[in-house]
BALO-342428 format. One record per residue (C-alpha): residue in one letter; x negated, y, z. Coordinates in Angstrom, 1 decimal. Each point is the difference from the previous one (the first is absolute). Layout:
<recs>
REC   code        X        Y        Z
REC      A        X        Y        Z
...
</recs>
This chain:
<recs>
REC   code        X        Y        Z
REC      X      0.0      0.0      0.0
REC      X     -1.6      3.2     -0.9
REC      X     -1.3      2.0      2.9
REC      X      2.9      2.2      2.4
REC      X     -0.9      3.1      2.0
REC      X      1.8      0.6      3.1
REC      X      0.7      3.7      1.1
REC      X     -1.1      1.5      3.2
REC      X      2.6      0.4      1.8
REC      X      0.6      2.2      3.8
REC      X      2.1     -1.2      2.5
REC      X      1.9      1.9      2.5
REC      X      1.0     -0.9      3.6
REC      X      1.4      1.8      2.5
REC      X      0.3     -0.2      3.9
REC      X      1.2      1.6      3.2
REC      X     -3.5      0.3      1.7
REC      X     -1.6      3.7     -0.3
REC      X     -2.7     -1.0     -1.0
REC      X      0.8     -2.7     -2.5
REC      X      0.4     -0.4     -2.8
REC      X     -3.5      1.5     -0.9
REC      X      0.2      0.9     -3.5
REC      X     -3.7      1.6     -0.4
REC      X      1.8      2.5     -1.6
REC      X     -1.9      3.1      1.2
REC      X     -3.2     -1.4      1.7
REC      X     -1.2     -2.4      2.6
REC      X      2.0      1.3      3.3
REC      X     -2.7      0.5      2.7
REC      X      2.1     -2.1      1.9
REC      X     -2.3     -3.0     -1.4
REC      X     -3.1     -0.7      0.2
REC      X     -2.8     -0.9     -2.4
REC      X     -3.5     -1.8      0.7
REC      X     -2.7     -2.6     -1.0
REC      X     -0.4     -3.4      1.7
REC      X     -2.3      0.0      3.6
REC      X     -2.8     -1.6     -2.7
REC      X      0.0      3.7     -1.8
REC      X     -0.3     -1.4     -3.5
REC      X      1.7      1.4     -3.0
REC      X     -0.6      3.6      1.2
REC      X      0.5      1.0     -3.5
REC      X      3.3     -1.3     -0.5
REC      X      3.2      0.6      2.2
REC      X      3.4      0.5     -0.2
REC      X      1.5      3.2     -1.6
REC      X      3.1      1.9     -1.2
REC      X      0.5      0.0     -3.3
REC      X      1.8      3.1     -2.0
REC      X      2.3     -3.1     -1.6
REC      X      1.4     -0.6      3.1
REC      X     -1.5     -2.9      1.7
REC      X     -2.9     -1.1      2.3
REC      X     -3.1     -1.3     -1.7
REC      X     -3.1     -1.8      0.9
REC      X     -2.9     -1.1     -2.6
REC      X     -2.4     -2.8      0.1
REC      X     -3.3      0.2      1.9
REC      X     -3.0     -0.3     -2.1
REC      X     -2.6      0.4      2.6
REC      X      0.6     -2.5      2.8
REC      X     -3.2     -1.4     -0.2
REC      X      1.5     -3.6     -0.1
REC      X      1.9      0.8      2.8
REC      X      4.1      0.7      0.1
REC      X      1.6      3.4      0.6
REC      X      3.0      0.7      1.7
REC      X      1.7      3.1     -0.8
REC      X      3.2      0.9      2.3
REC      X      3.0      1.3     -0.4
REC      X      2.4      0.3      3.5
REC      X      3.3      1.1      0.4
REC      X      1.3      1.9      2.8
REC      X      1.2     -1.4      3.0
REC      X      3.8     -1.0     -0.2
REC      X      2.5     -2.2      1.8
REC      X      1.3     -3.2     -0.9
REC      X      3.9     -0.3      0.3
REC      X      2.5     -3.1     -0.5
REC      X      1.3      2.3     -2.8
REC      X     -2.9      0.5     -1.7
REC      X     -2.4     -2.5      0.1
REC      X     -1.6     -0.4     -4.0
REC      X     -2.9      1.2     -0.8
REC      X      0.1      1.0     -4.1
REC      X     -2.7      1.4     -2.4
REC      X     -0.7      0.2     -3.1
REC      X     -3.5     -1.3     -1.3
REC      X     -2.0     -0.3     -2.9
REC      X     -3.8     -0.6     -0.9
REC      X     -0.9      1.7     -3.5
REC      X     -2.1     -2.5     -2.0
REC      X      0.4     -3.4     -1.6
REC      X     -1.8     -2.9      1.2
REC      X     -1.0     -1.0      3.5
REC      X     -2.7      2.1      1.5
REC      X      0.1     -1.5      3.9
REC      X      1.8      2.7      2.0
REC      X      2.9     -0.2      1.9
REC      X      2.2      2.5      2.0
REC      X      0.9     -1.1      3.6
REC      X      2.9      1.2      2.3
REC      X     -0.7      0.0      3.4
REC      X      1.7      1.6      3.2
REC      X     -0.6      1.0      3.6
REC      X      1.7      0.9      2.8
REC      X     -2.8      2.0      2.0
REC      X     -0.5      3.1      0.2
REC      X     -2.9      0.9     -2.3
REC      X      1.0      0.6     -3.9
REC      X     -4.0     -0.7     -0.7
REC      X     -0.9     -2.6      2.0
REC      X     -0.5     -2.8     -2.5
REC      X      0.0     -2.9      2.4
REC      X      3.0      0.8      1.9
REC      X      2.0     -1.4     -3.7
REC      X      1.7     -3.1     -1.2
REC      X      0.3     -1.2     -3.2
REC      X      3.2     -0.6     -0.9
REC      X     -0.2     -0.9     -4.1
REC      X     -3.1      0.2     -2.5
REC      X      0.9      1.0     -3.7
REC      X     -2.4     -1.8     -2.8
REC      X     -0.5      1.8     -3.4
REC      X      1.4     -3.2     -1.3
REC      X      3.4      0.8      1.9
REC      X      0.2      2.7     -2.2
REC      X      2.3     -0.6     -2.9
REC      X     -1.4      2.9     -2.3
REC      X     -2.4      2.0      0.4
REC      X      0.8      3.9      0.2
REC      X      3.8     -1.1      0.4
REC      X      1.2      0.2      3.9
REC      X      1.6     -3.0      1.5
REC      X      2.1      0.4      3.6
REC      X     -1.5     -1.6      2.4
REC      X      1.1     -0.6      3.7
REC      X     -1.0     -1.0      3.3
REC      X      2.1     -0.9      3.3
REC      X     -0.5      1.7      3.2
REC      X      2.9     -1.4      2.0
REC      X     -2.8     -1.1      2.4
REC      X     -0.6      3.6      0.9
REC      X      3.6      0.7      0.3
REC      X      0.3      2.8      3.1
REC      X     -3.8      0.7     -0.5
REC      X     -2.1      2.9     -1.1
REC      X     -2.2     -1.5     -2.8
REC      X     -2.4      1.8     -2.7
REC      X     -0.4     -1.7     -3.8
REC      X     -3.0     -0.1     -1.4
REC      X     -0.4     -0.9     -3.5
REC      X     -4.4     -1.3     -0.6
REC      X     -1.3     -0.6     -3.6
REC      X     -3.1     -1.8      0.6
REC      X     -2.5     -0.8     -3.1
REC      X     -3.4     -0.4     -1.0
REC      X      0.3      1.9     -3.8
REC      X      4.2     -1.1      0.1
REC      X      2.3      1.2     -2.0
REC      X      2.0      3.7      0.4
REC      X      3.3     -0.3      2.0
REC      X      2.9      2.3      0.4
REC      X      2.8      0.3      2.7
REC      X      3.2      2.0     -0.1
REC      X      3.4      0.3      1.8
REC      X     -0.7     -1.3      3.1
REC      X      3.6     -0.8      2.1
REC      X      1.4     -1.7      2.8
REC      X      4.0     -2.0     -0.9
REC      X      1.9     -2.0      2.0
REC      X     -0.5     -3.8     -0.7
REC      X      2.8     -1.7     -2.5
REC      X      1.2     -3.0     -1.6
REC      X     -1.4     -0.6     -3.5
REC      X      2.2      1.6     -3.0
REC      X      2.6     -1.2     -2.0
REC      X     -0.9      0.2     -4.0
REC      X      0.2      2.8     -2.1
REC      X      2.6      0.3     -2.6
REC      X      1.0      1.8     -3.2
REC      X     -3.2     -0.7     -2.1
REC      X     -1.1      2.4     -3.2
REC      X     -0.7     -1.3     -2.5
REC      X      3.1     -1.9      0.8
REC      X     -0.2     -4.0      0.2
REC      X     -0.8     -1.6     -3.9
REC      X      0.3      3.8     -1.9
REC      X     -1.8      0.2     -3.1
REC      X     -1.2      3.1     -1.9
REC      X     -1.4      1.3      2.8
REC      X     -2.0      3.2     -1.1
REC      X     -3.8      0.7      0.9
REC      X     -1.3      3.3      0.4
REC      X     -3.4      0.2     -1.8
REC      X     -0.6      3.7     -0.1
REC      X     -3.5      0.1      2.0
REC      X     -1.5      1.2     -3.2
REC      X      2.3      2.6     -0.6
REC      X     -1.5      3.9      0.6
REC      X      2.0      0.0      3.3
REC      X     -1.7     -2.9      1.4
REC      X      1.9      0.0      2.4
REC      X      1.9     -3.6     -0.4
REC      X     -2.3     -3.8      0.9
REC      X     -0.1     -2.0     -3.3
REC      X      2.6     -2.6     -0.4
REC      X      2.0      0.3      3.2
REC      X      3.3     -1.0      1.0
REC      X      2.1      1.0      2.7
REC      X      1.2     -2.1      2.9
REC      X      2.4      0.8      2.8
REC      X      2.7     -1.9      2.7
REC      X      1.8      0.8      2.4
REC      X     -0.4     -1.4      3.6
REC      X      2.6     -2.2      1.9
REC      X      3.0      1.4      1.6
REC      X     -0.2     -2.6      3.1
REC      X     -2.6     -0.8      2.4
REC      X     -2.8      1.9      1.3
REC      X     -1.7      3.0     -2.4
REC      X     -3.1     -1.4     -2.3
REC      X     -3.3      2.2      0.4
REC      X     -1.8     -1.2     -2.9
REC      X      0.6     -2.0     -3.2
REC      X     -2.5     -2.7     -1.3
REC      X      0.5      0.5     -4.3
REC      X     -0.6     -2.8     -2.0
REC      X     -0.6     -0.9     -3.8
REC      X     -0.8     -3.0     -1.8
REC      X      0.5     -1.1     -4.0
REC      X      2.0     -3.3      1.8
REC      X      2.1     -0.7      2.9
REC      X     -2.5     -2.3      1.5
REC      X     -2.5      2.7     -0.3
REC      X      0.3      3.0      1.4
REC      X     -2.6      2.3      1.4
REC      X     -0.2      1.9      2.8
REC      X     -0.6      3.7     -1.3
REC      X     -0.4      2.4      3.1
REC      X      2.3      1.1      2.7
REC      X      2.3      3.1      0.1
REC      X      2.2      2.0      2.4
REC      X      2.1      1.8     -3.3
REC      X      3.0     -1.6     -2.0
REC      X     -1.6      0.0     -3.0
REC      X     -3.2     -0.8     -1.6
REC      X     -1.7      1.1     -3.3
REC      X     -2.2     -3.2     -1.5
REC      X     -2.2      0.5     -2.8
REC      X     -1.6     -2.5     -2.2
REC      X      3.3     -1.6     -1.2
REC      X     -0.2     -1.5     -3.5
REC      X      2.7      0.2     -3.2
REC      X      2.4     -2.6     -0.2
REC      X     -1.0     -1.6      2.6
REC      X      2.6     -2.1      2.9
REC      X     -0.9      0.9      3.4
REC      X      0.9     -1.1      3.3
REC      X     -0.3      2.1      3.5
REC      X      1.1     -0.2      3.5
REC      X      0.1      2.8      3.0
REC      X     -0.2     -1.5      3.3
REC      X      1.1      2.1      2.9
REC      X     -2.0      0.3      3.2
REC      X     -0.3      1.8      3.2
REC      X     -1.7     -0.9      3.5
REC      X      2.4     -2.7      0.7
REC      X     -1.0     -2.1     -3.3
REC      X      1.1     -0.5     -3.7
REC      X      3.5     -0.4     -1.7
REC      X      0.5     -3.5     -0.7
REC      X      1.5     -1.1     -3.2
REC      X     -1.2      2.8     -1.5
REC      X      1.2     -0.5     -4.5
REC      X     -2.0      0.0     -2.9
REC      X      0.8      1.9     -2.8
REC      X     -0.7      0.4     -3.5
REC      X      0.0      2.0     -3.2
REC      X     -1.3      0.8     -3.4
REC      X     -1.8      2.9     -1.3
REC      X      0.1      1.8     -3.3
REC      X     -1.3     -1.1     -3.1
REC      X     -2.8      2.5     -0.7
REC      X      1.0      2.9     -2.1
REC      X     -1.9      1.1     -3.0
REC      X     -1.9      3.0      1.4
REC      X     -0.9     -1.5      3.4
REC      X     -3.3      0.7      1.9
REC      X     -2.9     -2.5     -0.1
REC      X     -0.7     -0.8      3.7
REC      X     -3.6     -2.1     -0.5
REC      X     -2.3      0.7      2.3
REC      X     -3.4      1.4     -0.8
REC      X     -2.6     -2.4      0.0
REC      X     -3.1      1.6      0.4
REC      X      0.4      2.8      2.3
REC      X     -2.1      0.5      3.3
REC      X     -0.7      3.0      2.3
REC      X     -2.7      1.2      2.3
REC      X     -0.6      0.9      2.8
REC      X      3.3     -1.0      1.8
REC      X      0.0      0.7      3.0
REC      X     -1.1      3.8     -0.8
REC      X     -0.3      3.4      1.3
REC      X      1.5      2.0     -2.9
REC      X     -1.4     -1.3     -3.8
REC      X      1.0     -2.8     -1.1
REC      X     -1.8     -1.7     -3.7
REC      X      2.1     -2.0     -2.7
REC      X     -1.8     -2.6     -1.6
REC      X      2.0     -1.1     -3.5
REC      X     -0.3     -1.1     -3.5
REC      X      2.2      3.1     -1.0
REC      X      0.7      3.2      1.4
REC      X      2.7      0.2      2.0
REC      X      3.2      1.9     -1.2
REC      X      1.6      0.7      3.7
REC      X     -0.9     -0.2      3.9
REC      X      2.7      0.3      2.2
REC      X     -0.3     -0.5      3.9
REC      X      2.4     -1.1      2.4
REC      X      0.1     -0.2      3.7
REC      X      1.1     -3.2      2.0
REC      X      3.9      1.2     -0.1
REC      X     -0.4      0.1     -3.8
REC      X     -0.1      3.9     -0.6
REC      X     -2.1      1.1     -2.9
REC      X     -2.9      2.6      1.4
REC      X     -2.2      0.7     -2.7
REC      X      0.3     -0.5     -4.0
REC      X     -3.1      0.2     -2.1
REC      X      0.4     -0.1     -3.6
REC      X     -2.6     -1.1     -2.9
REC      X     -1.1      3.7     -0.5
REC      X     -0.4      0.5      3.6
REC      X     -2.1     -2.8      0.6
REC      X     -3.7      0.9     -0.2
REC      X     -2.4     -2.9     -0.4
REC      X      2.5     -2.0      1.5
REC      X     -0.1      1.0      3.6
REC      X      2.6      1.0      1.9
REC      X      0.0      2.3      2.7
REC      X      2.0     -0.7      3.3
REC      X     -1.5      1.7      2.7
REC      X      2.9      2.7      0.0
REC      X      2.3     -3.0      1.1
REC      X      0.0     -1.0      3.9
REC      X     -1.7     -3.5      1.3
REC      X      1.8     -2.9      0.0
REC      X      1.3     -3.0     -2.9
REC      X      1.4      1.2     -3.3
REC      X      0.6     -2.0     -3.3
REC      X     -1.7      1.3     -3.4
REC      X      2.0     -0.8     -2.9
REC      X     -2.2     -0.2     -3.3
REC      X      1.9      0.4     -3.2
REC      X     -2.0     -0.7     -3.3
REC      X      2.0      0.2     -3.1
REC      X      3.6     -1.9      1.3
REC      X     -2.0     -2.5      2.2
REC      X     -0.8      0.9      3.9
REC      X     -1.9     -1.8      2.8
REC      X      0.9      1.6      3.9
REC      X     -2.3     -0.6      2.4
REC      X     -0.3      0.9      3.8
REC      X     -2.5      2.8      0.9
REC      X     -1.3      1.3      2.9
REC      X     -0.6      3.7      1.6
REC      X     -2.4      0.6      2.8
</recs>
């Protein structure tokens, strides 16, 4: 099946606690608290607001064989019978398994800082992450400390790992799992379906060969937080795409004429929907003036990560750069005449992951930069 792109999506919780949900929508409150491991590697590298929104730590490149902690610690809050679900969103930024992991850990002292006083509750692997650069809700039970005054903290450790990134950080009552969603569109065995392949249009605005998807959740049982989207060219095949808080979901990648089958499956802290339906349709045949969507073959770039120039190594040169950041707005747009020895300059943008899209003639090739 020819290769699928899943959006990035945000999801949105909310919560009767003052301080939660934390959004990151301004800045890191002062409230937490930010600090390296007692072994002081990875001074280099700790967690920081980003302009997009989010908390982000890099990799540490100079632990001199050793492993850096870098922490991140909520601040202090109590435990009710009401509200007893830790939730968060998470996501490390690069494909492929690079040996870091993000810990959760809780105390109940007094100290915010004192790295012994904490528990480990859960450890996240990169290979628990679905997608990289897509967030997936994740969740961890403090009914233990229920009627106790507990800080979070939330420890990537690594010896040159990967980049992670946390967001929306809530507390929710516990629930039973969901029942499943309904109303699919496309609806159940429609054909015709159209594909939007205007990516190479001047707006360049619109992913190459996307469809649209969208349900709507159950009218019983307890409220879904999250939505598990599959996709699969058979019923007996489906893959697991990403996660996603929304109703919808733009997928890129689909083919012409081609049967699909896909299933949402609703979640939230209490579990999954079971008996969850598979559905199916069948896209348009491909109309005379589509787009040609193969990749470019012999494309590389260097260096990545970077400080603000970035070079293009190709057989041709290119005809457009456009960058986007992690929530898939486009931030900068070089075209041919603009490019000068085939180096593009980033250093006006802020630090953090974006994704260059390199269009030569109708063919493109998008791949994951970073900003230091």
């Amino acid at each position: 099946m020819k290769k699928i792109t899943f959006l990035i999506l945000v999801l949105l919780a909310f919560s009767g606690f003052a301080q939660f949900p934390e959004t990151f929508d301004k800045e890191l409150p002062t409230s937490w608290a930010v600090f390296l491991g007692d072994n002081g590697l990875g001074a280099t590298r700790t967690w920081e607001y980003s302009t997009y929104e989010y908390m982000l730590v890099l990799w540490d490149e100079d632990t001199n064989g050793g492993t850096a902690e870098n922490w991140l610690v909520t601040p202090k809050f109590n435990v009710s019978s009401s509200n007893s679900v830790l939730t968060f969103l998470l996501t490390d930024l690069n494909e492929g398994e690079y040996g870091s992991n993000i810990s959760v850990r809780v105390s109940t002292k007094e100290s915010q800082t004192t790295i012994s006083d904490f528990t480990t509750k859960t450890t996240i692997l990169e290979s628990d992450i679905i997608t990289a650069s897509v967030f997936q809700n994740f969740s961890v039970d403090l009914s233990e400390y229920i009627g106790s005054d507990v800080y979070v903290a939330f420890v990537m450790t690594n010896n040159n790992g990967d980049a992670w990134v946390l967001d929306t950080v809530d507390l929710v009552p516990n629930a039973t799992a969901p029942n499943p969603v309904i109303t699919p569109m496309p609806a159940n065995k429609a054909v015709d379906i159209s594909i939007d392949a205007t990516d190479g249009s001047d707006d360049d605005t619109d992913p190459d060969n996307r469809v649209d998807f969208s349900w709507l959740a159950a009218t019983t049982g307890d409220a879904a937080t999250s939505y598990d989207v599959y996709l699969g060219d058979a019923s007996d095949a489906l893959s697991l795409l990403g996660s996603t808080g929304n109703l919808s979901v733009g997928i890129t990648g689909m083919a012409y004429s081609t049967t699909y089958y896909w299933k949402i499956v609703a979640k939230n802290v209490g579990g999954e929907a079971v008996g969850s339906e598979t559905w199916s349709f069948t896209t348009e045949s491909n109309p005379a003036l589509s787009i040609e969507t193969n990749e470019l073959k012999n494309v590389s770039i260097f260096p990545n990560p970077t400080k603000g120039f970035i070079n293009i190594k190709s057989d041709e040169k290119p005809t457009k750069v456009t960058i986007y950041n992690l929530l898939g707005k486009k931030v900068t747009t070089i075209n041919k005449s603009e490019l000068k020895e085939d180096v593009v300059d980033i250093s006006n943008l802020s630090k953090g992951i974006y994704l260059m899209k390199i269009l030569i003639e109708n063919t493109t090739k998008t791949i994951k930069i970073i900003k230091e």
